[in-house]
The first five atom37 places (N, CA, C, CB, O) and aatype in JSON, in Angstrom:
{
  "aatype": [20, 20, 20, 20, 20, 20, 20, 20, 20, 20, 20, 20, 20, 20, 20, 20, 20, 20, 20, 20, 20, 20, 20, 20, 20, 20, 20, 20, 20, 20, 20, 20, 20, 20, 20, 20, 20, 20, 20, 20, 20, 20, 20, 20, 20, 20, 20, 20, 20, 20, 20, 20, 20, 20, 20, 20, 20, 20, 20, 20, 20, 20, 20, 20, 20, 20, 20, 20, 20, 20, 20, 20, 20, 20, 20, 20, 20, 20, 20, 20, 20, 20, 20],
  "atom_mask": [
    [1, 1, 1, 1, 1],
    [1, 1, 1, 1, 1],
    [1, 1, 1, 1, 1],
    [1, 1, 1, 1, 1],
    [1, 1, 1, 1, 1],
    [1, 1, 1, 1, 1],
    [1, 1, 1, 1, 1],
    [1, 1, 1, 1, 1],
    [1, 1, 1, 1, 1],
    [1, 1, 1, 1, 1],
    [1, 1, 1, 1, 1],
    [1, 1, 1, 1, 1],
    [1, 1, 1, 1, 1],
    [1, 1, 1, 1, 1],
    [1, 1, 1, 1, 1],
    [1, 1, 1, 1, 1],
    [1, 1, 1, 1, 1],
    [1, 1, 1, 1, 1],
    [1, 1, 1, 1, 1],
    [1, 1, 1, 1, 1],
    [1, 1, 1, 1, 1],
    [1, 1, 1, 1, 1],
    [1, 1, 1, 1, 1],
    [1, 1, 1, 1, 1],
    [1, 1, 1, 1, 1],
    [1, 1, 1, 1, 1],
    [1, 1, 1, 1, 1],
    [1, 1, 1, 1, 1],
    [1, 1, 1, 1, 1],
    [1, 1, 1, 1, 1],
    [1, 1, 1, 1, 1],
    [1, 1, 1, 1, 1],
    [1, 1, 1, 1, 1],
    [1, 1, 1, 1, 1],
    [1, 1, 1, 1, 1],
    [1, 1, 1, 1, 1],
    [1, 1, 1, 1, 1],
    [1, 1, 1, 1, 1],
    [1, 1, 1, 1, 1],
    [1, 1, 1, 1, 1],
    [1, 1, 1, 1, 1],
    [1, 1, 1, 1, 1],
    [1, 1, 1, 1, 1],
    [1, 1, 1, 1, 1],
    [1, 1, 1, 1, 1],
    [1, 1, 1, 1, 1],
    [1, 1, 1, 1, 1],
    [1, 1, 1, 1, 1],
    [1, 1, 1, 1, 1],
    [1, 1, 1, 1, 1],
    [1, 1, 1, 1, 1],
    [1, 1, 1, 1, 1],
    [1, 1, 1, 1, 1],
    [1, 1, 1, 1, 1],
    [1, 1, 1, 1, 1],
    [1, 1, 1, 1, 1],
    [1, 1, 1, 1, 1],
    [1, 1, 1, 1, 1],
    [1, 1, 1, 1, 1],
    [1, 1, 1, 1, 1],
    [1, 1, 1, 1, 1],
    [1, 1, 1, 1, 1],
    [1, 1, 1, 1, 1],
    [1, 1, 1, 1, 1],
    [1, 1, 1, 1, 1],
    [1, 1, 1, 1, 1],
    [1, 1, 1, 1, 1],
    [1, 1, 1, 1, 1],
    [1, 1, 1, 1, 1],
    [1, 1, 1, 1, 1],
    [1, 1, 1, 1, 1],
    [1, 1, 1, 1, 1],
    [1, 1, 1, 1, 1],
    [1, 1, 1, 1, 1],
    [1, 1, 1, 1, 1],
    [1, 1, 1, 1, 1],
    [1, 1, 1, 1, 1],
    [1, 1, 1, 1, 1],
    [1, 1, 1, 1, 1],
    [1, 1, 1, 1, 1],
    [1, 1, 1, 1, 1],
    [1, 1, 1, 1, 1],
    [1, 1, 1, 1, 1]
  ],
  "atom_positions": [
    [[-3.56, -4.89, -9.08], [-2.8, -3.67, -9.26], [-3.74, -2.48, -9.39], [-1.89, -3.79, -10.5], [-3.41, -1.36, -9.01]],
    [[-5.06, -2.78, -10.0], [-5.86, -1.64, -10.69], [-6.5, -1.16, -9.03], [-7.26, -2.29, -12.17], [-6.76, 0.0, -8.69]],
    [[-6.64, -2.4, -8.16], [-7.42, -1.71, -6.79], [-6.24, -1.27, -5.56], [-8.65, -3.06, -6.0], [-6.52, -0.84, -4.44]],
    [[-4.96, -1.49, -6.06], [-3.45, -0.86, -5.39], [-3.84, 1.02, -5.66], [-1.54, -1.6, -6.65], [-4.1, 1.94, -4.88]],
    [[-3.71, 0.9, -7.23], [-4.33, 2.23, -7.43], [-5.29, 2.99, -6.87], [-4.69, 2.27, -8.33], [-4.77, 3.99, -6.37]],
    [[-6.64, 2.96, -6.7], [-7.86, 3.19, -6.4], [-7.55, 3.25, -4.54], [-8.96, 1.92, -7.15], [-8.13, 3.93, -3.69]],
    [[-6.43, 2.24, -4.38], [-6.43, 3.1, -2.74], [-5.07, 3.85, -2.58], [-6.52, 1.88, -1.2], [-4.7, 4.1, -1.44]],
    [[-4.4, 4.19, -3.51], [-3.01, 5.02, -2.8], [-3.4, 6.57, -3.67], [-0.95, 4.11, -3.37], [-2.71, 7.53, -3.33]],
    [[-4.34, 6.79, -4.62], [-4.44, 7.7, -5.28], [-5.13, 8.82, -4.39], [-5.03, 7.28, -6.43], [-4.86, 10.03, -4.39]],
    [[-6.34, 7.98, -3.43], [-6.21, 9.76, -2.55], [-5.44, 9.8, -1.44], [-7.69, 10.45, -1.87], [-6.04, 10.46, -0.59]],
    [[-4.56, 9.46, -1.1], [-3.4, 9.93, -0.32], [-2.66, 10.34, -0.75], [-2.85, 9.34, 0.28], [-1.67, 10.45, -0.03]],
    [[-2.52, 10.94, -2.4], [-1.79, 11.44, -3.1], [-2.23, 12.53, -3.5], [-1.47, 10.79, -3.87], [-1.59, 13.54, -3.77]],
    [[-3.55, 12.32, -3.57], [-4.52, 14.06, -3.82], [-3.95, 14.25, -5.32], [-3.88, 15.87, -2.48], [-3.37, 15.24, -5.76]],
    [[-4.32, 12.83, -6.12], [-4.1, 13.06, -7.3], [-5.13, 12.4, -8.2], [-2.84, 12.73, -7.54], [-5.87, 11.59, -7.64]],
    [[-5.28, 12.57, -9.3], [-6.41, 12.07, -10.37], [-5.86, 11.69, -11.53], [-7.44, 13.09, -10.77], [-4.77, 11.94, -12.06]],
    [[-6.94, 10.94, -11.9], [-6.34, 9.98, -13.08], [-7.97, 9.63, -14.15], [-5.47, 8.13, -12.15], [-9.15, 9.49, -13.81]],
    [[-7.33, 9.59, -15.4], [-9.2, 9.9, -16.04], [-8.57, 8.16, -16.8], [-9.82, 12.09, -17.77], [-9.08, 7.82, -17.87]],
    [[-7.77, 7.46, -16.31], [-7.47, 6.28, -16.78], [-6.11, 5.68, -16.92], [-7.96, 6.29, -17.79], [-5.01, 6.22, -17.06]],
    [[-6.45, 4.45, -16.86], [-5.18, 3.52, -16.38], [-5.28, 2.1, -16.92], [-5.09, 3.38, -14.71], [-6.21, 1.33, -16.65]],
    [[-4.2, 1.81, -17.74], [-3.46, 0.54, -18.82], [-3.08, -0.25, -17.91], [-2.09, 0.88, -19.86], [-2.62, 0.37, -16.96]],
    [[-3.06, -1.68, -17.73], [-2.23, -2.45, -16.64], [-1.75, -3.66, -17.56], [-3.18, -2.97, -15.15], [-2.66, -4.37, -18.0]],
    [[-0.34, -4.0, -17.91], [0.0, -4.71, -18.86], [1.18, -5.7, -17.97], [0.48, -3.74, -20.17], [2.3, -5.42, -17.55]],
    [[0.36, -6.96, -17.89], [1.56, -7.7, -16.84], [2.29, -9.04, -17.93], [0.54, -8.61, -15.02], [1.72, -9.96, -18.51]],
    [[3.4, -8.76, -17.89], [4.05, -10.18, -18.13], [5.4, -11.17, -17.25], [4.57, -9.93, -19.49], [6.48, -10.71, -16.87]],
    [[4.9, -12.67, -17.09], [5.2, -13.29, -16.54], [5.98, -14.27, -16.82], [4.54, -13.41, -16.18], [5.71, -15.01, -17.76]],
    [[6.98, -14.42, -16.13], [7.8, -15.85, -16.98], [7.97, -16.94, -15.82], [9.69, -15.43, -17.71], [8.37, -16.96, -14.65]],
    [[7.62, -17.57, -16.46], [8.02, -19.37, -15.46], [8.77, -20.7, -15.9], [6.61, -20.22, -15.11], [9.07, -21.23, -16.97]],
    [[8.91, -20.96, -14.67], [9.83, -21.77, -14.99], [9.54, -23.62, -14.64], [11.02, -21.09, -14.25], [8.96, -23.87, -13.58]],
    [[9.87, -24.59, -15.38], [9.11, -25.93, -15.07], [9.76, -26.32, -14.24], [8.91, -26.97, -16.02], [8.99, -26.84, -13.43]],
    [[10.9, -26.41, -13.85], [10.95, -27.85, -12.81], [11.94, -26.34, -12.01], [12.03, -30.06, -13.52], [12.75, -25.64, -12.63]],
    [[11.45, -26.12, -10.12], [10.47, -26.75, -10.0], [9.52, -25.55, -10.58], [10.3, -27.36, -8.58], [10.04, -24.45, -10.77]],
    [[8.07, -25.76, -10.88], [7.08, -24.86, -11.52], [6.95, -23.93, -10.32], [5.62, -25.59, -12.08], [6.46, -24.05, -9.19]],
    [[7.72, -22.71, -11.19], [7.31, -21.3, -10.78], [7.16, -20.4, -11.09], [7.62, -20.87, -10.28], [7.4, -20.45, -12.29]],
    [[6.72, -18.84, -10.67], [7.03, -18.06, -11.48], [8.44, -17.55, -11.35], [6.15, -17.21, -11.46], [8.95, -17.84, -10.27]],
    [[9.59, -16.51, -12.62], [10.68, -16.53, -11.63], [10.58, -14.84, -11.62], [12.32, -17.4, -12.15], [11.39, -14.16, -10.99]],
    [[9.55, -14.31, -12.35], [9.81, -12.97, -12.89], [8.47, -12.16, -13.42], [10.83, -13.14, -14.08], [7.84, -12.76, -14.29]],
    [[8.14, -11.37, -13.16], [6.61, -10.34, -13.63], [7.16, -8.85, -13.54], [4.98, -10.49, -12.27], [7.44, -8.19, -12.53]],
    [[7.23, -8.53, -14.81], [6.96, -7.49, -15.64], [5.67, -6.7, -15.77], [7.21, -7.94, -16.7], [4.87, -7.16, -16.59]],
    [[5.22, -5.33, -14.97], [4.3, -4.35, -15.31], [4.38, -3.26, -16.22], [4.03, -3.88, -14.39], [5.12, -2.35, -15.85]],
    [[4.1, -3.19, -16.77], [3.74, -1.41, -17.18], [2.61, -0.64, -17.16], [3.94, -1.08, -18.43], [1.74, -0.93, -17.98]],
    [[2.43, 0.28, -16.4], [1.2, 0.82, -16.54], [1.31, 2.33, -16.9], [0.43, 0.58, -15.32], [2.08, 3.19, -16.48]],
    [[0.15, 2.38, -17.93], [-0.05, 3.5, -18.76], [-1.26, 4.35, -17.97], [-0.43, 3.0, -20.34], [-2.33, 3.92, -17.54]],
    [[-0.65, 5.8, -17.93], [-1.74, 5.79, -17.54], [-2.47, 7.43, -17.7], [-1.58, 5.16, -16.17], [-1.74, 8.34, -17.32]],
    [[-3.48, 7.73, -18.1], [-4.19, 9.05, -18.53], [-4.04, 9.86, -17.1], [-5.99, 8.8, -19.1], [-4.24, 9.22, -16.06]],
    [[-3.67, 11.32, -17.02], [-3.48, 11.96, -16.31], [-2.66, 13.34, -16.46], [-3.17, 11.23, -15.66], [-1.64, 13.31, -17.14]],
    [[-2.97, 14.26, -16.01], [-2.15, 15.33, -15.91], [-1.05, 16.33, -15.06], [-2.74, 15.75, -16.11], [-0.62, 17.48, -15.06]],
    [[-0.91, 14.84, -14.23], [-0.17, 15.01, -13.48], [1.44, 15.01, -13.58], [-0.62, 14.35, -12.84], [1.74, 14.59, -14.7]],
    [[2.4, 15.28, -12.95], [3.71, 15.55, -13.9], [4.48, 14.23, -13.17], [4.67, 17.41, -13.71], [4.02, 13.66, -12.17]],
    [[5.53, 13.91, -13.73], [6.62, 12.57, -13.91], [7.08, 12.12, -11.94], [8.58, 13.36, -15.16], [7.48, 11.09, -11.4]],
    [[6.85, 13.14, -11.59], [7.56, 13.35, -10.2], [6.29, 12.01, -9.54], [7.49, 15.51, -9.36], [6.4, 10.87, -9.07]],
    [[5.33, 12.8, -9.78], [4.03, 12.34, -9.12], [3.52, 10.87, -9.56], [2.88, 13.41, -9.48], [2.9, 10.12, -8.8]],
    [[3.78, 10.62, -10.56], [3.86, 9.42, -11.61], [4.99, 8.51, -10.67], [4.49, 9.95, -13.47], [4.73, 7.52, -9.99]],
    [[5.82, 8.92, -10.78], [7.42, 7.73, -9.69], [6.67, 7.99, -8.5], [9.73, 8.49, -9.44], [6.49, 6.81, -8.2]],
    [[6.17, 8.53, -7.72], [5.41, 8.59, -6.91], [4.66, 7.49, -6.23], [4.85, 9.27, -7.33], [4.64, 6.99, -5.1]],
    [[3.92, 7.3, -7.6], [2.78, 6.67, -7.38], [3.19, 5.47, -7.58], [1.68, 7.05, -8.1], [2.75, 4.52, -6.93]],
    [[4.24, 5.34, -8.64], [4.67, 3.44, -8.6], [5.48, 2.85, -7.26], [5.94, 2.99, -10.06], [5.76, 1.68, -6.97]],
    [[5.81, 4.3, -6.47], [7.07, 3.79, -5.83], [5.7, 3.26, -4.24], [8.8, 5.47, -5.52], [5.97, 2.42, -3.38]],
    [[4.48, 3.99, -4.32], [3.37, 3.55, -3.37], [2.84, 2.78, -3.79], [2.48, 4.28, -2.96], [2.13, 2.31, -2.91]],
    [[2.66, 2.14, -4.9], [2.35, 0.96, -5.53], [3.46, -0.32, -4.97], [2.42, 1.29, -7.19], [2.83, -1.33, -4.64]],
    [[4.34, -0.39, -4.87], [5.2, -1.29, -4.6], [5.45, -1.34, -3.05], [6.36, -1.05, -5.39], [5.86, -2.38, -2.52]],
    [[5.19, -0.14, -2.3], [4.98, -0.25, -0.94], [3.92, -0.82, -0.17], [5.04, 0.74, -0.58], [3.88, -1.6, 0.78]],
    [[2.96, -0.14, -0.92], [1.14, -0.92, -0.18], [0.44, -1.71, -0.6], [-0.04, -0.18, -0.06], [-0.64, -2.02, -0.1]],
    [[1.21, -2.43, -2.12], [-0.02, -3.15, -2.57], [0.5, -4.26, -1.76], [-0.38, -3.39, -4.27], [1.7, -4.25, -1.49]],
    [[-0.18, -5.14, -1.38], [-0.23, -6.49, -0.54], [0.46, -7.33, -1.67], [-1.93, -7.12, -0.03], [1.61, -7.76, -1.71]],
    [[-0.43, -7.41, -2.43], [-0.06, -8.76, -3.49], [1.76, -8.31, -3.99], [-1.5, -8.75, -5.34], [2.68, -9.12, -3.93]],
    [[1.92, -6.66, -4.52], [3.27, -7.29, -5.04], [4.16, -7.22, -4.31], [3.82, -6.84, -6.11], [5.34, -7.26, -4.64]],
    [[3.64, -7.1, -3.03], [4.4, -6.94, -2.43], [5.03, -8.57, -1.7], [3.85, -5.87, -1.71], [6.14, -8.57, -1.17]],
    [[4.31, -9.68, -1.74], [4.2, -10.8, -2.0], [4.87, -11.43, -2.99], [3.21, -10.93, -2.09], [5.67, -12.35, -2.82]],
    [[4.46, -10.8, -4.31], [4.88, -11.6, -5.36], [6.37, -11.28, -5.46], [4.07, -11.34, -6.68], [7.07, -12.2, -5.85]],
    [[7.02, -10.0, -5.13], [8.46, -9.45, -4.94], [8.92, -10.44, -4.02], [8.62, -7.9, -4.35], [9.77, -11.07, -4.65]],
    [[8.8, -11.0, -2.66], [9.41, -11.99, -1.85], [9.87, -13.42, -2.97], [8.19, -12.4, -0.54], [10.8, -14.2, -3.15]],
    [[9.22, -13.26, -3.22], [9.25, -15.11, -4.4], [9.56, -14.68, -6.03], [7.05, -16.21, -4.54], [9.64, -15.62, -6.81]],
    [[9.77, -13.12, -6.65], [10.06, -13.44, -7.46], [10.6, -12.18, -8.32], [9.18, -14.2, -7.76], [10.32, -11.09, -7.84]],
    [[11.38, -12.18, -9.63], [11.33, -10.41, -9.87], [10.65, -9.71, -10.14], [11.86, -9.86, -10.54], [9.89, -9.9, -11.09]],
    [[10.62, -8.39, -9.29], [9.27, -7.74, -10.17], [9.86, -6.24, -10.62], [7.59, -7.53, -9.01], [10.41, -5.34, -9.98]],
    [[9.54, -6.37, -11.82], [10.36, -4.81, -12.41], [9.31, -4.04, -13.11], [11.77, -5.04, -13.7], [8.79, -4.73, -13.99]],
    [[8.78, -2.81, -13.02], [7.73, -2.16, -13.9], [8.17, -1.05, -14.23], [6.44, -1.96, -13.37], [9.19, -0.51, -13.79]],
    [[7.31, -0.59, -15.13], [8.13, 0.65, -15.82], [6.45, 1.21, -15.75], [9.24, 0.41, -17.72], [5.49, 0.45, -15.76]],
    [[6.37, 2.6, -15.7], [4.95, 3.86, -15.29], [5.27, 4.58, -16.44], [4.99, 5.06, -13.59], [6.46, 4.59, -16.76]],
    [[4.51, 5.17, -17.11], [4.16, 6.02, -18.17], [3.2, 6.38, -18.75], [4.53, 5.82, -18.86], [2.24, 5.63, -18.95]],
    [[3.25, 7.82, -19.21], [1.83, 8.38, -19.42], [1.21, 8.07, -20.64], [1.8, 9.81, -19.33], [1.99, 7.74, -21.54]],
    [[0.18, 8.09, -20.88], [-0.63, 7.06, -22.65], [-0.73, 8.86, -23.07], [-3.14, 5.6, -22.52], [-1.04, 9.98, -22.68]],
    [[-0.28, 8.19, -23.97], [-0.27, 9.39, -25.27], [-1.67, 9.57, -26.18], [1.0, 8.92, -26.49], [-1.72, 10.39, -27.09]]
  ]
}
């Protein structure tokens, strides 16, 4: 997720002096999978809320992996700025 960031951020012509990545996962045993991953990422910046949905909504478009892990499973995140 942290190198999803590092490539959609300059096509956004935006900056960031830091970034939280907090994943949780739930699975399930029989058969063993995952069924569900939970993000939130926090993240230092002065950029405003618009640009923030922005950036999760290009996060979920280009990153390879969740974009992967969304085919096989739920993926719901929530973006917000660290206080």
């Amino acid at each position: 997720m942290i190198k999803g960031i590092e490539v959609v951020m300059p096509f956004l012509a935006s900056t960031l002096d830091g970034v939280d990545v907090i994943l949780h996962a739930a699975r399930q045993d029989e058969p063993p999978r995952i069924v569900s991953v939970d993000d939130e990422l926090e993240v230092d910046t002065d950029e405003t809320d618009q640009r923030l949905e922005l950036l999760q909504k290009n996060l979920r478009k280009c990153g390879t992996i969740l974009r992967n892990v969304a085919l096989a499973a739920r993926l719901d995140g929530v973006i917000r700025r660290k206080s």
